[in-house]
C-alpha positions, -999 to +999 in steps of 0.1 A: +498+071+170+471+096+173+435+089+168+415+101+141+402+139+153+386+167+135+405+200+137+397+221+162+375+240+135+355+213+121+349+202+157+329+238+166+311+239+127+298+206+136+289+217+170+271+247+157+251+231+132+241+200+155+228+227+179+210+247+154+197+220+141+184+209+175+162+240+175+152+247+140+129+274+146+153+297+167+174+320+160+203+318+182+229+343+187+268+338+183+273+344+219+246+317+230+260+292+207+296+297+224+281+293+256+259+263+249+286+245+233+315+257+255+333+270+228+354+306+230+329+336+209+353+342+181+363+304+178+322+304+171+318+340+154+346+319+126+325+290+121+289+315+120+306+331+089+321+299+075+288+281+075+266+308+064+294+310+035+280+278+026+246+284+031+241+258+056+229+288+082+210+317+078+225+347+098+206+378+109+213+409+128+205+434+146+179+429+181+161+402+175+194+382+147+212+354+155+220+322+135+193+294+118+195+263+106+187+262+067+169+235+049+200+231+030+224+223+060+198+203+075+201+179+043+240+182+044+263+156+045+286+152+075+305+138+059+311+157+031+309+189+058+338+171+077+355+168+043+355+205+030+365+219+066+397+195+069+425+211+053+454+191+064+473+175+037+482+147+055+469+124+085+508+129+100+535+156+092+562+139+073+585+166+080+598+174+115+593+209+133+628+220+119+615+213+085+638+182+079+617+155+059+618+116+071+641+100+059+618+073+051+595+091+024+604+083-006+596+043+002+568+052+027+539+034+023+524+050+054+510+081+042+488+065+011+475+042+040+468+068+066+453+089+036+428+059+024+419+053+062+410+094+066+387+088+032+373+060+051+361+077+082+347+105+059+328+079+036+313+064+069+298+101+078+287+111+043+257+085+049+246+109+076+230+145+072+235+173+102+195+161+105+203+126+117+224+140+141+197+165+162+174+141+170+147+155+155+134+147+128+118+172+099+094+143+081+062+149+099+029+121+096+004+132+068-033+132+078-048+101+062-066+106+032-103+111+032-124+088+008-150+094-012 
């Protein structure tokens, strides 16, 4: 059996945003991304628009555009991210290329398993936020307090 993946998709959103996040005051272009990440352009120029669909990026253009980080995808869950990008129904395909189902679905217990496991993983990565994952952090110390 397989191991758990991300689709290919998921894979270059969470890319982006760890990279973005990684250098919160840039703006990065499309083209830098692909080529920071070693990702194709329009496998990146995709994920640009699906993440500044969900407002987790802020996209300008023109000379000086590129892609940046929002506050709101900088609190996101990665979970929950990971979640909303999978769209596979199921962990495995229960019917075969030819489009003949298993035999053995109507009793399969398999599927509800693999399904719960999936949740799982996903529940594990919703207690982290793109943030966590940059390695830097956005809470800075506060001066201490002058008495009087």
């Amino acid at each position: 059996m397989e191991d758990v993946k991300l689709s290919a998709f998921a894979d270059v959103c969470l890319r982006t945003m760890m990279l973005l996040g990684s250098r919160r005051e840039e703006q990065i272009t499309t083209r830098d991304i692909a080529e920071e990440i070693g990702v194709p352009y329009n496998h990146v120029a995709k994920a640009v628009l699906e993440l500044r669909n969900r407002q987790a990026i802020a996209v300008s253009r023109g000379r000086y555009g590129g892609s940046q980080i929002t506050a709101t995808g900088l609190q996101l869950s990665v979970g929950t991210l990971m979640r909303e990008l999978d769209t596979r129904d199921d962990v495995v395909d229960c019917v075969s290329e030819a489009g003949v189902p298993c035999p053995l679905i109507s009793m399969c217990a398999l599927r509800g398993a693999l399904r719960r496991a999936r949740e799982a993983f996903y529940a594990e990565l919703d207690q982290l936020r793109i943030e966590d994952l940059t390695g830097v952090s956005s809470t800075r110390l506060l001066p201490f307090p002058i008495l009087r």
